[in-house]
N, C-alpha and C positions, 0 to 999 in steps of 0.2 A: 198547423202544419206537422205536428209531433206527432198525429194520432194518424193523419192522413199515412204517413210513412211507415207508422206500425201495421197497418192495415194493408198497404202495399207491401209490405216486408213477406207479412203471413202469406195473403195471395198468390206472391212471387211461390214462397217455398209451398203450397199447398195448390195445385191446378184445379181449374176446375173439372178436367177430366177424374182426377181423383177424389172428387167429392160429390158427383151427382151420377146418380143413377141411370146408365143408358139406357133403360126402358123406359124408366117414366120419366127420365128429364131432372130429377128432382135430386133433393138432396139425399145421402144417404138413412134410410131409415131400417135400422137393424138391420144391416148387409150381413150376407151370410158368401161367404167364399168358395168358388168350386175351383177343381181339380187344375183348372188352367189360371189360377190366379187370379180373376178376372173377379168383381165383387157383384151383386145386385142386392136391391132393398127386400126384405124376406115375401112381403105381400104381392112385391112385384112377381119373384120367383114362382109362388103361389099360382098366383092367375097364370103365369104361361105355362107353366104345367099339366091344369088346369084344363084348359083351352085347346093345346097341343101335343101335349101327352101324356095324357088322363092314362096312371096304370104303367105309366112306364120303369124301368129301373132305374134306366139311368137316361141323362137328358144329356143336348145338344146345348154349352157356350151358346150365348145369344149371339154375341160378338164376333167370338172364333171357330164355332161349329165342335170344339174338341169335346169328349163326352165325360161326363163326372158321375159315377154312379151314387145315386140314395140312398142313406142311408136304412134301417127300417121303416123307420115314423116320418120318414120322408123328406122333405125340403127343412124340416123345425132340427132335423137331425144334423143339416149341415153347419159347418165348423161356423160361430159368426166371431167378423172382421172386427175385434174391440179398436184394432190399430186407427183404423177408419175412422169406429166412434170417436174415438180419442182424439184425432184430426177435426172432425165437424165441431165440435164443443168447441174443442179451441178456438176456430175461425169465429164461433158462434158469439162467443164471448168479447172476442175483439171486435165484431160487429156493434153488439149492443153497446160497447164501452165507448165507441167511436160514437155511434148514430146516436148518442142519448142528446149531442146538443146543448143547449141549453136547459133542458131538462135535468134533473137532480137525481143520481140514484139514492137510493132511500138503502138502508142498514133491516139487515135481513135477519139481525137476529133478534133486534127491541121492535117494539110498536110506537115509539116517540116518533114515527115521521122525520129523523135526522138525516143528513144527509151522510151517505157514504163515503170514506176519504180511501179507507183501506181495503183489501181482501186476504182472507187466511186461507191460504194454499193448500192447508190441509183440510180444513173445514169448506173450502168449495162455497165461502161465500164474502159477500159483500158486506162489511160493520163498519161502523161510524167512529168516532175519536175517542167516544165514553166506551163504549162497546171493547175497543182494543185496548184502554187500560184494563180492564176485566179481564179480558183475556191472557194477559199475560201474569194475572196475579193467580189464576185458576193452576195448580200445578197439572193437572191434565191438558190443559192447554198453554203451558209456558214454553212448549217447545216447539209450538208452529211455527211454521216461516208465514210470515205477513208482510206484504209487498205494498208499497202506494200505487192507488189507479192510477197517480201520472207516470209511475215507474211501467206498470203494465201498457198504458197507453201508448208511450213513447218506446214500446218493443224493446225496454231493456228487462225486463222477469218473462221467461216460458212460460205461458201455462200449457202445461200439458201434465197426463197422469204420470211423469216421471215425479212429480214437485208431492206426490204422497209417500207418505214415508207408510203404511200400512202395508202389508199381503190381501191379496183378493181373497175374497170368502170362499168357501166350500162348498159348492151348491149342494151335497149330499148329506154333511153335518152340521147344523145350527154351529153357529158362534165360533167354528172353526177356519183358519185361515190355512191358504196352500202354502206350506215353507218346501214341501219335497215335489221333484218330477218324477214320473214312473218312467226309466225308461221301455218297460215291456211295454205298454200302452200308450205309451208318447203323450200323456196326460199330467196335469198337474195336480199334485193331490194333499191333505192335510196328514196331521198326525192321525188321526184316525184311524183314515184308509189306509194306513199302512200295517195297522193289525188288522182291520175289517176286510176291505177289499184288494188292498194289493201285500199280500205277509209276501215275506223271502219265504222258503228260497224261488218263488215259481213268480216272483214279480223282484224285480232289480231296480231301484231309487237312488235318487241322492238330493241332493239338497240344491233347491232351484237355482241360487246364484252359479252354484257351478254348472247346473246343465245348462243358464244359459251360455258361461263364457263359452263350454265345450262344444253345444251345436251352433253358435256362433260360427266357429274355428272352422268345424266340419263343412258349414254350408259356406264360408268363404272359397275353400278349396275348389269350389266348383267353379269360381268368379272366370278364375282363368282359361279353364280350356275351351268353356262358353264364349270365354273374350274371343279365344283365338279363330272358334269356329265363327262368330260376326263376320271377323274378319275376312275370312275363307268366302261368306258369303256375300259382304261386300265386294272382294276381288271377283267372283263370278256374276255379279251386277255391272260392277263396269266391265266384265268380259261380253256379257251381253249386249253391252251398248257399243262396244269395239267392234263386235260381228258386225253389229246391225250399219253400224258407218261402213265397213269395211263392203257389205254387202249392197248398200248403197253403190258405193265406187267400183265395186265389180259390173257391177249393172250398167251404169254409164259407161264403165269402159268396151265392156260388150255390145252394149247400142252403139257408141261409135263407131267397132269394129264393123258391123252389122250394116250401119249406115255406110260407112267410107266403100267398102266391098260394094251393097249395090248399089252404090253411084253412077261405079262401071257398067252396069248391066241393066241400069233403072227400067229399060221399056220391057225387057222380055223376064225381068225377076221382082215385080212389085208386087205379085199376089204371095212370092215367097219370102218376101220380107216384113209384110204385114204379118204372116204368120209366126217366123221366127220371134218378132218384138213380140206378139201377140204374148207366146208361148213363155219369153223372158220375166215379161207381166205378172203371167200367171205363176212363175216360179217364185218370184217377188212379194205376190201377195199372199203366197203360201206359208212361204218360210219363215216372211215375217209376221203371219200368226203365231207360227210356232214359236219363232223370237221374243212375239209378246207374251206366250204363255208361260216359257220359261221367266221374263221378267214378270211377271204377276205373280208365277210362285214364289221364288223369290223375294220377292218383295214382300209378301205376305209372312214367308217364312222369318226374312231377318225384322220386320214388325212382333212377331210374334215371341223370337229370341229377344226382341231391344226390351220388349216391355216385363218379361219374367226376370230380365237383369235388373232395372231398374228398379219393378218392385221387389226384389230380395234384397236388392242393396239400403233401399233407404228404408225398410226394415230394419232388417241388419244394424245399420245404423243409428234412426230417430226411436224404434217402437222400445215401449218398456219391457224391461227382464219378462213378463208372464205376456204381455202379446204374442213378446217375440215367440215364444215357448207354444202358445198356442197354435201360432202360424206355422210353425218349422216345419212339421211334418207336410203338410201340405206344399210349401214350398219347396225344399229340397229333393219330394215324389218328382215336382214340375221342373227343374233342373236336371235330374237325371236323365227323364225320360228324353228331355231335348237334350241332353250330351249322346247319347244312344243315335237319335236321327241323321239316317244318313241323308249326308249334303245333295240337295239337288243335282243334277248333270246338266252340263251345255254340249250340244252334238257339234264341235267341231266342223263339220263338213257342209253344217248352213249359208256359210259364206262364199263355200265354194263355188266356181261360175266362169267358163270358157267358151269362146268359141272357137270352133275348130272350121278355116277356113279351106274352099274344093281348090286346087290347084286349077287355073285359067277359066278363063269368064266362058271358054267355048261350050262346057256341058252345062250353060244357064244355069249354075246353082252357086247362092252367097255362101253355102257352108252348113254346118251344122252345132245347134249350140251344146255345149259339154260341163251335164250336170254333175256328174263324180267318176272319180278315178277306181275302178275296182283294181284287186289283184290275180294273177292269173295264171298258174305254174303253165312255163314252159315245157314242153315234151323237146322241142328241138334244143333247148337250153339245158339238158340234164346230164351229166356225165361222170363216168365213172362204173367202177364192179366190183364184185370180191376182188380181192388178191394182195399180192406186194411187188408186182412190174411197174410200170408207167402205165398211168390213169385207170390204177388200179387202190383201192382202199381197203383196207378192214379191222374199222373204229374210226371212221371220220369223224371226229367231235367238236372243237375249236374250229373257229374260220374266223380270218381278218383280211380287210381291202383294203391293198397296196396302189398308189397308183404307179402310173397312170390307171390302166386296166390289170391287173395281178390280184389272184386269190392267195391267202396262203393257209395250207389247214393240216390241222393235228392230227397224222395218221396214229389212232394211240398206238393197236395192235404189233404196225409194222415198223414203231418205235420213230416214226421220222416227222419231219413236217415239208409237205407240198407243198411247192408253188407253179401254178398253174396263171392259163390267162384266164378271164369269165366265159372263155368258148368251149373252156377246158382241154386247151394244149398245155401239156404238163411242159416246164421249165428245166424245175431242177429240186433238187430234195437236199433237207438238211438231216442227217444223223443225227437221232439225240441220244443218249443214255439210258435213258428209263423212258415210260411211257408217258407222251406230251398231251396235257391237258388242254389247257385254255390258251390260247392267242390273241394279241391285238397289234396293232404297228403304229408308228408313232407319225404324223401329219407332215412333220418339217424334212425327215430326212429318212420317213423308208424303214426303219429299224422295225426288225420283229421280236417284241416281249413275248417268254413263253416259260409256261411252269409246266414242271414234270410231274406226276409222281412220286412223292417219298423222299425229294427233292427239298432241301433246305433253303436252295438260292433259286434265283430265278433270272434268265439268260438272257441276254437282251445281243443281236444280229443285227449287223453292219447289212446298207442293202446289196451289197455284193453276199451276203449268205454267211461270211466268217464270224465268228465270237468277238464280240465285242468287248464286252464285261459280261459279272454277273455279280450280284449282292443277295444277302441274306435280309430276310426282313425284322428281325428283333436287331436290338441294340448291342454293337458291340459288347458292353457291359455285363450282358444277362449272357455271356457265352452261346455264340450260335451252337454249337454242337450239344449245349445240353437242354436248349431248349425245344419241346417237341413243336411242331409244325404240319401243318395238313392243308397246301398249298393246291388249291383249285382250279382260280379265273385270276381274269385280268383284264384289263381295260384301259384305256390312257384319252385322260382329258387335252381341251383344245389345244392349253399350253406345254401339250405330252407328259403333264404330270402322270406317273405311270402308278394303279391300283390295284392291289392283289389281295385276293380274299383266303383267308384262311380258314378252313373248314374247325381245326383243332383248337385255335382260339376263339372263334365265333368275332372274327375283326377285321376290319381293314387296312390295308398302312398303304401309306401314299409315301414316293420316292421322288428324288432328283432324278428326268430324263438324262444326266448327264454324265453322274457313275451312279448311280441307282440309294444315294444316301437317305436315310430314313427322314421324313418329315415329321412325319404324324402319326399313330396307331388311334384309328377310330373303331369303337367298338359298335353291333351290329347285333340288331334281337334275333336273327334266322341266323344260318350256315351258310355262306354263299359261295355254293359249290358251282352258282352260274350268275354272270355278273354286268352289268352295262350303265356307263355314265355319260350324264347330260349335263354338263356344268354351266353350262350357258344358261339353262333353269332351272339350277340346282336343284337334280335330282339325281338320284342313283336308284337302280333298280336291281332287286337280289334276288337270285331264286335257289332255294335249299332243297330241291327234284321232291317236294311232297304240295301237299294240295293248293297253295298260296306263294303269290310275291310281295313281298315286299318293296311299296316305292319310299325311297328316306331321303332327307336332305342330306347338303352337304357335311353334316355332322356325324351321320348315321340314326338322326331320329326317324321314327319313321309315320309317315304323314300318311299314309293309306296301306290298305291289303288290299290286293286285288285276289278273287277266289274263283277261279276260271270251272263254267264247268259245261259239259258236254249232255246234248238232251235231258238237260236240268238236272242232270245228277254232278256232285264236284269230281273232276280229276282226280287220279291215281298220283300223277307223277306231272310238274311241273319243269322244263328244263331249260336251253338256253331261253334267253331274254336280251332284247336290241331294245335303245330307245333314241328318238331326235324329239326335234319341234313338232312333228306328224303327230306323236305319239311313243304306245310301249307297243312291240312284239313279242308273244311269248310260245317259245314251243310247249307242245302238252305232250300227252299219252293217256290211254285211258285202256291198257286191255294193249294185246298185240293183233289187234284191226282196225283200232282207230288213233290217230294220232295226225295230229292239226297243229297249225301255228292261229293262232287270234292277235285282231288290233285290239288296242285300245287306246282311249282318248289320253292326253296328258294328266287327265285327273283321277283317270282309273275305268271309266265306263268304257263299259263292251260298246266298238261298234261292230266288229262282221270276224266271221272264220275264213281267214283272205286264204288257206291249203287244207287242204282233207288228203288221207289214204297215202302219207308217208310211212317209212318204214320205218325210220326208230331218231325224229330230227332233238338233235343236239343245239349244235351252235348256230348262231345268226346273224349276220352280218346286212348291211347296205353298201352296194357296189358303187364303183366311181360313176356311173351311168344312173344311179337311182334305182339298182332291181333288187330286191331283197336275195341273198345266197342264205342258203338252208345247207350245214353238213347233216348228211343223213345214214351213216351209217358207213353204207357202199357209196355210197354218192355222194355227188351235190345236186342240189335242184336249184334251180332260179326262180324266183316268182318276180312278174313282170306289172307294171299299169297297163290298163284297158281303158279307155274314153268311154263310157259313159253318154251316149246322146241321144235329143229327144228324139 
């Protein structure tokens, strides 16, 4: 039972996916390592080469397709897996120690036919009870470790090549052993080579036990941000599988719609409602290809992330000081390059799915189905011109939705802030001081947050229009008046926690809605001179008017760049930015002829340029009605939803 459990012990830690070769099925025989981690037996590698790309440079992963280029002399040149060896011996050995049976191992160093009791760990063999008195009288060998087979059998001694207390030889100089790594060559080398082929100053070494603690340390660093990006692709695995439910239940709820509609009208609309389901079908079986493809890449992709953690870790961990050393380099290339990959996309708008029903059964028609929602600038919805009368701008920048239906936007120019309705009947206007930047209004009670200009504090409006307060954003402590400030934007989350960005510190600070007292100062990698928060999915979104935004959590880390660009070339000038559950909005510029606002998904990917052929759009807001308001300069523009139908 002792052995049986040793043997399962090994198994357990040792799979058999890490021990046989996926070409030939078999066990490892001289694996040689490519670019992707991935191991094969060298004659295997051989023949497929061989076979299917005779003359090539570089070859295709059997496994994962990824390419690994050859060295000169070809497949003999690639790096081989000692770790690996080191693992099949092992197993190898517990095998034979198990399956001997009743059979006897015999002492492998006398020819008396004795039976074997011990084995010397460093000598890699099996002696007998005379044999190990010898041995331990021999002063070259008084200092092996020698284990009992029942200790070995019973998985309480390793064996593995940690249990040699030697250096590996020098395959370049007889009788030399590697004590030093190079780091210029990422090679392990003897005394020798260190006068011969690697002298300072044009080669840099040290002494192997600390290269390996060193690229240990190095290649751990990488543990985590791999971890985090699993995770990232985990979450869009089950985002995946969340469509695809969600897209289910659209479905049904649209066929019922579909169905309950021509019930009323079954005899004169059944060839139009065969068609309609027809057509919902075919949406169905479309999207959820596309659904599966996204989950097939993914899946592929976080396989292919789980298994380069895995083997670096239990590297990292089980292999000896000079495997690891030899693996490193290869592993740490394959770590990089997957920290580099960007994360798949899920299109958001897959699940999307309406029917838009005709108003009375009398024009025979059940309706029409509604596959997506476009955007669509309003001409009857735009208002405004040069000037400083009523419904007049010049510097509309900030804009915030008051409800019920009320705009309110920063004329910088004409020093004020409008308040208008979204048909753009101007109301009434608030005076300000210096030149009013960014706007937002707070949910509960109406209040309009707004920062000026050059402005230290920042003003927060009762909704009858008067001053409410105002607060500075640094701590009493550090003296507001001698501390500089370059106050931009602002924003106010669900609970009106109110956010203002400061260009001069490069931070954010978050206030009490209720005298404006400092909570928090989060710092911030860009300038956010244009600003929008979603705290419901902790996100914040920055934009510093140059080629990128920044989306960050709620700490101010920042979890993506989005890099917006215009007929493949990036943007000039990035500026206001809005975001919800939909997504991010972002105004651009590129040139004074083109200038757009673009969606994007919650994760950063482009779906569409929902305005073209604004004049210079600023700020960006969502009206109480659902229409996007764009300040643009001289104007507002509205951009509206359009239905989408088959």
């Amino acid at each position: 039972m002792a052995t049986g459990r040793a043997v399962s012990s090994a198994l357990e830690k040792i799979s058999r996916h890490h021990l046989e070769c996926s070409i030939c099925q078999g066990r490892y025989q001289q694996p040689k390592i490519l670019e992707c981690l991935h191991s094969f037996c060298e004659q295997c590698l051989l023949k497929y080469c061989s076979t299917k790309h005779q003359g090539a440079t570089a070859i295709p992963c059997p496994v994962c397709r990824q390419e690994t280029e050859l060295p000169e002399v070809g497949v003999q040149g690639l790096k081989t897996n000692f770790h690996l060896i080191g693992l099949v011996e092992e197993l190898e050995l517990q095998e034979k120690l198990v399956c001997s049976g009743g059979t006897k191992l015999l002492c492998e160093t006398c020819d008396d036919g004795n039976e074997a009791t011990r084995r010397c760990l460093d000598c890699a063999q099996n002696i007998c009870s005379r044999c190990h008195s010898s041995h331990k009288r021999f002063a070259t060998s008084s200092s092996h470790i020698i284990a009992t087979l029942e200790d070995i059998c019973e998985g309480k001694v390793k064996l593995t090549k940690e249990n040699l207390k030697q250096h590996p030889k020098c395959p370049k100089h007889e009788g030399e052993v590697t004590r030093f790594f190079c780091m210029t060559c990422e090679v392990l080398i003897c005394r020798d080579c260190t006068v011969i082929d690697h002298c300072k100053p044009e080669h840099s070494y040290i002494d192997r036990n600390q290269a390996a603690s060193t690229y240990k340390q190095s290649l751990a660093e990488l543990f985590s941000p791999l971890g985090y990006e699993m995770k990232e692709l985990k979450k869009s695995q089950e985002k995946v599988s969340r469509i695809k439910e969600d897209l289910g239940v659209t479905v049904k709820r649209v066929r019922t719609e579909v169905q309950d509609r021509a019930a009323e009208i079954r005899a004169e609309v059944t060839a139009q409602e065969n068609r309609i389901l027809n057509d919902i079908k075919n949406i169905q079986t479309d999207r959820g290809q596309k659904l599966d493809e996204y989950e097939k890449t993914m899946g592929l992709a976080a396989e292919r992330f789980q298994y380069s953690l895995d083997t670096a870790r239990e590297v990292t961990r089980t292999a000896s000081d000079s495997d690891f050393l030899s693996l490193y380099p290869t592993i740490s290339k394959d770590l990089k390059l997957l920290a580099d990959q960007r994360m798949p996309r899920v299109d958001n708008r897959l699940a999307f799915l309406k029917f838009k029903q005709s108003e009375g059964v009398g024009g025979i028609s059940l309706g029409e189905v509604v596959v997506e929602v476009e955007w669509k600038l309003c001409c009857d919805r735009e208002f405004g011109r040069i000037g400083s009368g009523p419904g007049e701008f010049d510097g509309a920048w900030g804009i915030a939705a008051r409800q019920p239906d009320e705009i309110a936007v920063t004329d910088y120019c004409n020093k004020r802030v409008v308040i208008c309705s979204i048909d753009g009947d101007q109301k009434s206007t608030i005076p300000m001081q210096g030149c009013p930047l960014g706007i937002a209004a707070t949910r509960s009670d109406d209040r309009l947050v707004v920062v000026e200009e050059g402005a230290s504090h920042v003003k927060v409006f009762n909704s009858d229009n008067t001053l409410a307060y105002e607060f500075p954003t640094v701590p009493p402590s550090d003296e507001v008046d001698k501390t500089s400030v370059d106050l931009h934007s602002v924003a106010v989350k669900n609970d009106d926690t109110i956010v203002v960005g400061d260009v001069r510190r490069m931070v954010l600070t978050e206030h009490s809605p209720t005298d404006g007292e400092l909570l928090r100062t989060i710092p911030v990698k860009i300038k956010p001179y244009f600003l929008a928060v979603d705290d419901s999915n902790d996100r914040i979104v920055i934009s510093d008017k140059s080629q990128a935004v920044d989306v960050a959590d709620g700490n101010g880390t920042t979890r993506r760049t989005i890099k917006p660009t215009m007929n493949d070339e990036p943007v000039q000038y990035c500026n206001g930015v809005y975001t919800d559950s939909s997504g991010i909005y972002v105004a651009m510029e590129n040139g004074p002829s083109t200038r757009h606002i673009h969606h994007y998904d919650p994760q950063g990917g482009f779906l569409k340029c929902i305005a073209q052929g604004l004049h210079a759009p600023l700020g960006i807001t969502l009206t109480s009605d659902g229409q996007l308001a764009v300040a643009d300069w001289y104007s507002i523009k509205i951009i509206h939803h359009v239905a989408v139908t088959l």
